[in-house]
C-alpha positions in Angstrom: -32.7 98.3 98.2 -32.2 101.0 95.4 -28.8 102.0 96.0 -28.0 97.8 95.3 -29.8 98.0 92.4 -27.9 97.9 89.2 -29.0 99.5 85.9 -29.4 103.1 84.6 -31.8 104.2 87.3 -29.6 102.9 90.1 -26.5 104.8 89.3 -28.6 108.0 88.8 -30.3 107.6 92.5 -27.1 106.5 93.7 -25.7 109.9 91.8 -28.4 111.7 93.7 -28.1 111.1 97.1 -24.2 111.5 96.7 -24.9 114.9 95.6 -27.7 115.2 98.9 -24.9 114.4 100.8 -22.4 117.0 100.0 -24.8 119.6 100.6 -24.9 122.3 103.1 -27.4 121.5 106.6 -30.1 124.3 107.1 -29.9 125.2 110.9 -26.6 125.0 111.0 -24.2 127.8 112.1 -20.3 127.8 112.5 -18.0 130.8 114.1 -14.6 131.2 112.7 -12.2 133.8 114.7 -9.5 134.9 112.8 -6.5 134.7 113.0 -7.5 131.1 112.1 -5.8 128.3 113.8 -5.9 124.5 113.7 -8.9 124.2 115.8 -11.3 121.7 114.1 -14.4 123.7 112.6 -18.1 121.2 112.7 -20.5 122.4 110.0 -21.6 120.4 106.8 -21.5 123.8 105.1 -17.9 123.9 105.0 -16.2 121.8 102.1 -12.5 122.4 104.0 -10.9 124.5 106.8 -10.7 128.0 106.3 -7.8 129.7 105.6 -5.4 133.1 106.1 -3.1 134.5 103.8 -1.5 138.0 104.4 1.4 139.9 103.8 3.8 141.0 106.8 1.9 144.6 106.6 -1.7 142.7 107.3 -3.1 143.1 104.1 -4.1 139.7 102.1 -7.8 137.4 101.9 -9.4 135.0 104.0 -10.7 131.8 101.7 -13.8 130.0 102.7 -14.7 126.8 100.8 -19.1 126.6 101.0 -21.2 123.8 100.1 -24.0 124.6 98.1 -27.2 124.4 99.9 -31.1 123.5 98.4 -33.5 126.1 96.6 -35.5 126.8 99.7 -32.2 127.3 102.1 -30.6 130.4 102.8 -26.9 131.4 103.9 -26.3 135.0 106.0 -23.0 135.9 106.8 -22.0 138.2 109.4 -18.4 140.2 109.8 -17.3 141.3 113.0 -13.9 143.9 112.2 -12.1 146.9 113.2 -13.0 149.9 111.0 -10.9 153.0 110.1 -13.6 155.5 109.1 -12.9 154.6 105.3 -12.5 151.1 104.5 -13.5 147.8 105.8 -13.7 144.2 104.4 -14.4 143.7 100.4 -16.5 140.2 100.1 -16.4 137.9 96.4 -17.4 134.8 95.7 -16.0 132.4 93.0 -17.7 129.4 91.4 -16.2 126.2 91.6 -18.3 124.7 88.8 -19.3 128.0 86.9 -16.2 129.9 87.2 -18.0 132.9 87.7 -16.5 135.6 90.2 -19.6 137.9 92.1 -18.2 141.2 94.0 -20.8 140.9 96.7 -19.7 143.9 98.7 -16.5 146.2 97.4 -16.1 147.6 101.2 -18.3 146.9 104.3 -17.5 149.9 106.1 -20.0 152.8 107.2 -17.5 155.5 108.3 -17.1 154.9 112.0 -13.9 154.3 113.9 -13.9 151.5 115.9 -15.5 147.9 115.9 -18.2 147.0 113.3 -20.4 144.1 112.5 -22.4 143.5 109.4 -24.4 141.1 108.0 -25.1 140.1 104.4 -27.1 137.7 102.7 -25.3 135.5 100.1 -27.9 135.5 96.6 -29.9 132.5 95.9 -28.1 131.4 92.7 -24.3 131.5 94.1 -25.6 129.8 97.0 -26.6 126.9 95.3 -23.3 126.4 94.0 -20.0 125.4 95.9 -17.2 127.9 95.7 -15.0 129.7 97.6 -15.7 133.1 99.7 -12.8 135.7 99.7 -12.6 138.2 102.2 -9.9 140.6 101.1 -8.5 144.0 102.5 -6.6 144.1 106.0 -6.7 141.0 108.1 -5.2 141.9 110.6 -8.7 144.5 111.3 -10.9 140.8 110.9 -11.7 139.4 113.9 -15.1 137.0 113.1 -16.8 135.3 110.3 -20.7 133.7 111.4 -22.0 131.5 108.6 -25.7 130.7 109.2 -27.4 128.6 107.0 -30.9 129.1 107.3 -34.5 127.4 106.4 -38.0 129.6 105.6 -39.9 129.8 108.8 -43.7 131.3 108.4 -44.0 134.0 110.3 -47.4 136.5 110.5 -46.6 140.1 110.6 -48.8 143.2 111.6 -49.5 145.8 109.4 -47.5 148.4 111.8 -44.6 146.2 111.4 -41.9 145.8 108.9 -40.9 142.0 107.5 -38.1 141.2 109.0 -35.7 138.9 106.4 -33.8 137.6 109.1 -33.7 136.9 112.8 -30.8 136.7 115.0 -29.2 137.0 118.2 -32.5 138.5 119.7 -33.1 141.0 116.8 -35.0 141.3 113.6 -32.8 142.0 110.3 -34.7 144.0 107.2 -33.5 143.2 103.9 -32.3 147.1 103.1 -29.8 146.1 106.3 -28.4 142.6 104.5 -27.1 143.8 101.2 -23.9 145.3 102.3 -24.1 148.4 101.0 -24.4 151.8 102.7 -27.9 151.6 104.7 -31.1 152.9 103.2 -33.0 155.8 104.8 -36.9 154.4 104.6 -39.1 156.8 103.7 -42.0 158.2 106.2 -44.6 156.5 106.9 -48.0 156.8 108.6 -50.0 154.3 110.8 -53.2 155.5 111.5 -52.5 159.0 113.6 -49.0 158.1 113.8 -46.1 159.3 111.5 -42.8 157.5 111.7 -40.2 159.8 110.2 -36.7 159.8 109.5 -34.7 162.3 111.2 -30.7 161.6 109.7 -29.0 159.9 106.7 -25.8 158.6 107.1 -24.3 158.2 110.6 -22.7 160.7 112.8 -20.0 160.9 115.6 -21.5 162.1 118.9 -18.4 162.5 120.6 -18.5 166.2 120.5 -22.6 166.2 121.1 -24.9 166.5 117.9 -27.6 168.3 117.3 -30.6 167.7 115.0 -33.5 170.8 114.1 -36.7 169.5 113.5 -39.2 171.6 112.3 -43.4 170.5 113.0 -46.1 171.7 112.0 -49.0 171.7 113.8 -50.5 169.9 117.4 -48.3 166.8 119.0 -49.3 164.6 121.2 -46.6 161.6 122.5 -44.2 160.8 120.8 -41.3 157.7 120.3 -37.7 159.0 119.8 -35.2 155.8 118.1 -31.9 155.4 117.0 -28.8 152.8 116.6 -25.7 153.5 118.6 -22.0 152.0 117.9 -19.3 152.0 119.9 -21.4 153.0 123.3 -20.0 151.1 125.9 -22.0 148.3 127.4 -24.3 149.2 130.7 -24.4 153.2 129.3 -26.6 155.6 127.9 -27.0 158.3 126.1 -28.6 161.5 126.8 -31.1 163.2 125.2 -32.2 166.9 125.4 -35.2 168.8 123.9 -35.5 172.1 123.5 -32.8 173.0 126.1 -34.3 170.1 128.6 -33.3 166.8 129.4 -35.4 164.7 128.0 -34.3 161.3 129.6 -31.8 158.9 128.9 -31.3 155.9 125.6 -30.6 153.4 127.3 -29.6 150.6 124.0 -30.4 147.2 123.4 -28.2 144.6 124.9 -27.8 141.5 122.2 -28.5 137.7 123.3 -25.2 136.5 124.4 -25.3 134.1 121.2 -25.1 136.8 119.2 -21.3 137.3 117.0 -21.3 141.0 118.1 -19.1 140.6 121.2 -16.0 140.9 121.7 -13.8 140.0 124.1 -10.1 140.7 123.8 -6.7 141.0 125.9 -8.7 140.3 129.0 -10.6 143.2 128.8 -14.0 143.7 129.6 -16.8 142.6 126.8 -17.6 145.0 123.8 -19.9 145.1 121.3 -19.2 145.4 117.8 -21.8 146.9 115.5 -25.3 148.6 116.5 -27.7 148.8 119.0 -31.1 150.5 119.1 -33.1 152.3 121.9 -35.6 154.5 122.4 -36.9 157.2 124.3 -40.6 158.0 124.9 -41.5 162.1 124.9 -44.2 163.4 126.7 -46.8 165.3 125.5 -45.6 169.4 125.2 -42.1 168.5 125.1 -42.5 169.2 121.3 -43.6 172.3 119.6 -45.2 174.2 116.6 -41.6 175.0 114.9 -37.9 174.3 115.5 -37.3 171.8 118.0 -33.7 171.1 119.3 -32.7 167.1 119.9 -29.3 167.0 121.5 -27.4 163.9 122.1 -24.5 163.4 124.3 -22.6 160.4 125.2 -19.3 160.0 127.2 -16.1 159.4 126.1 -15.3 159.1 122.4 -15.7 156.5 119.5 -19.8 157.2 119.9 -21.8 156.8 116.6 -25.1 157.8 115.7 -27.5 156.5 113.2 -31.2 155.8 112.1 -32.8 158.2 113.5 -36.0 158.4 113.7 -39.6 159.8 115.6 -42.9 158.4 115.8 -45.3 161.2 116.7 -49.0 161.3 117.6 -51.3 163.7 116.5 -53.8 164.4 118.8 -55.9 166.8 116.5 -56.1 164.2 113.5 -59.2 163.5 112.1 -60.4 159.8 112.6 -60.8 159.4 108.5 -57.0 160.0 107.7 -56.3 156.6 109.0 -58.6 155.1 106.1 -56.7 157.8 103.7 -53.5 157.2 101.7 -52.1 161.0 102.5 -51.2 161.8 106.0 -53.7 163.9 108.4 -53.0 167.7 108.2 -52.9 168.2 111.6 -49.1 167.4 112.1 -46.0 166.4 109.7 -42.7 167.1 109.8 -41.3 169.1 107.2 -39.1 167.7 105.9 -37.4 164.6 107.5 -34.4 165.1 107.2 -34.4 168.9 107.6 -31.5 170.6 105.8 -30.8 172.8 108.5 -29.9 170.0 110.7 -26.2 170.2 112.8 -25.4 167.1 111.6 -22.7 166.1 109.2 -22.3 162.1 107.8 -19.3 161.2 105.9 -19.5 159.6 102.1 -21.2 156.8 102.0 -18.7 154.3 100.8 -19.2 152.9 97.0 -19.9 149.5 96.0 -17.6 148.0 93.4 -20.6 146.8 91.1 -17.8 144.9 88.1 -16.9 141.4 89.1 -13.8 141.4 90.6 -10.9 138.1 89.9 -9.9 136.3 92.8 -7.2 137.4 94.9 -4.0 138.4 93.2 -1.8 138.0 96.5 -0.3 134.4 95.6 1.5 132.0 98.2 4.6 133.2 96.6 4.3 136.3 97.7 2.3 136.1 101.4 2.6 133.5 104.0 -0.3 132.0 106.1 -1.2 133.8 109.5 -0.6 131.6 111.9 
């Protein structure tokens, strides 16, 4: 046997599969609720129990000791917390062996009130080494940490379609929606006689109904209507009207129930944190040459609006702009994001890009939540 075997080469397998051993398990996943207690936590990833440290006002840093994991592995980490409309979590990492300190995200939050969930991927090259993962800002506002470690799967995507980076709980993750910074508006796109085009940056609260002008030019045919809601109670819709006319009804998404998003607290009924997409078809007519008037409403308050965005047909195209790299003439939307739109999204919070040290608040000064 080689790990009996005595002699240079011995010691440096036996040093090997030590090291294998002390590595982070792809498909693995753990769940760690905060406030953290003594419940035992199973995943290889983990190097010790996670801990809490905050002052009597809530504010202090979670610390989470990772394993390093192999070159082809990848870890995602999704947060699950109450935002304010301003600030949310900060996320840094510190090297055990390195001692180099990474500001992966300086604040997590998109400008909503309520719950939130996002997801991030941690980069290749701190990943491969252990270290400890601060979460810093209010803790008593953090409510769930989801550590997936992750192998490459093949997967064959059509052209129509966007690479997803990550899949979970039922739903496809892009890589603009993993880096923890504000979202990224994609730009418009065509497919053939289809035009996807972005209709809002930022998010917005529906609440109070919002409305969104969006000029076209030229024939429509159908159309596909999409956007991501937050904080839209589970089992309800949103309405939509078009030029003065209900449309129909958004009826979101529901998650797998595996997925970290819901919440279940004071023996309340189930909420989700974060966003869900729907979509709404549109009939043929219901758009015109011009200004057209989409109107949301949703019930109750705490309603958040983002991504928005229409796929529309256009049934005068000419069968060669498909095989063209401009879009037919026939129909576009001009522009996107029109600046006439009734719709107003706060600041886009801003990334702390300098590494930041680890967490000044010492033991001294904070005491463990219980």
């Amino acid at each position: 046997m080689y790990l009996s075997r005595k002699g240079p080469s011995g010691r440096w397998l036996a040093a090997v599969l030590c090291l294998l051993g002390t590595m982070a398990r792809a498909d693995d996943s753990v769940t760690i609720d905060f406030p953290v207690s003594g419940e035992k936590l199973t995943a290889e990833g983990l190097s010790a129990p996670p801990r809490q440290v905050a002052t009597p006002d809530g504010l202090g840093y979670a610390d989470v000791l990772l394993r390093p994991v192999r070159r082809s592995n990848h870890v995602f980490l999704t947060f699950v917390f109450e935002e304010d409309g301003g600030k949310g979590p900060a996320v840094f990492w510190s090297g055990d062996v390195s001692g180099k300190q990474v500001t992966l995200t300086g604040n997590l939050a998109e400008g909503v009130v309520g719950l939130n969930r996002r997801t991030i991927e941690l980069p290749d090259e701190i990943a491969r080494e252990a270290g400890h993962l601060y979460i810093m800002g209010r803790q008593d506002r953090l409510l769930r940490l989801r550590i997936d470690w992750c192998e490459p799967s093949q997967s064959f995507v059509a052209a129509d379609q966007e690479r997803p980076e990550l899949v979970m709980g039922g739903a496809m993750k892009l890589d603009r929606d993993l880096t923890g910074q504000a979202p990224m508006t994609p730009p418009d796109a065509w497919f053939g006689r289809v035009l996807d085009a972005a209709l809002q940056d930022g998010v917005a609260d529906i609440s109070q109904n919002t409305e969104l002008v969006v000029p076209l030019k030229g024939t429509v045919g159908e159309a596909r209507l999409r956007a991501k809601f937050l904080g839209l109670p589970l089992g309800k819709a949103v309405r939509v009207w078009i030029n003065g006319k209900l449309a129909g009804r958004i009826q979101p998404l529901l998650p797998s129930l595996t997925d970290p998003g819901y919440v279940r607290r004071g023996g309340k009924r189930a909420t989700y944190a974060g966003w869900r997409e729907g979509a709404l078809f549109i009939e043929p007519g219901a758009l015109k040459n011009g200004d057209n008037s989409i109107l949301f409403e949703a019930a109750g308050k705490g309603v958040y609006l983002s991504g928005a965005a229409m796929e529309i047909q256009s049934s005068s195209a000419a069968t060669e702009a498909a095989k063209t790299d401009g879009p037919p003439e026939s129909a576009e939307v001009a522009p996107s994001r029109p600046p006439d739109a009734k719709l107003e999204a706060p600041p886009a919070p801003s990334p702390s890009p300098e590494p930041i040290p680890p967490p000044p608040l010492s033991e001294a000064s904070a005491s463990p939540r219980p």
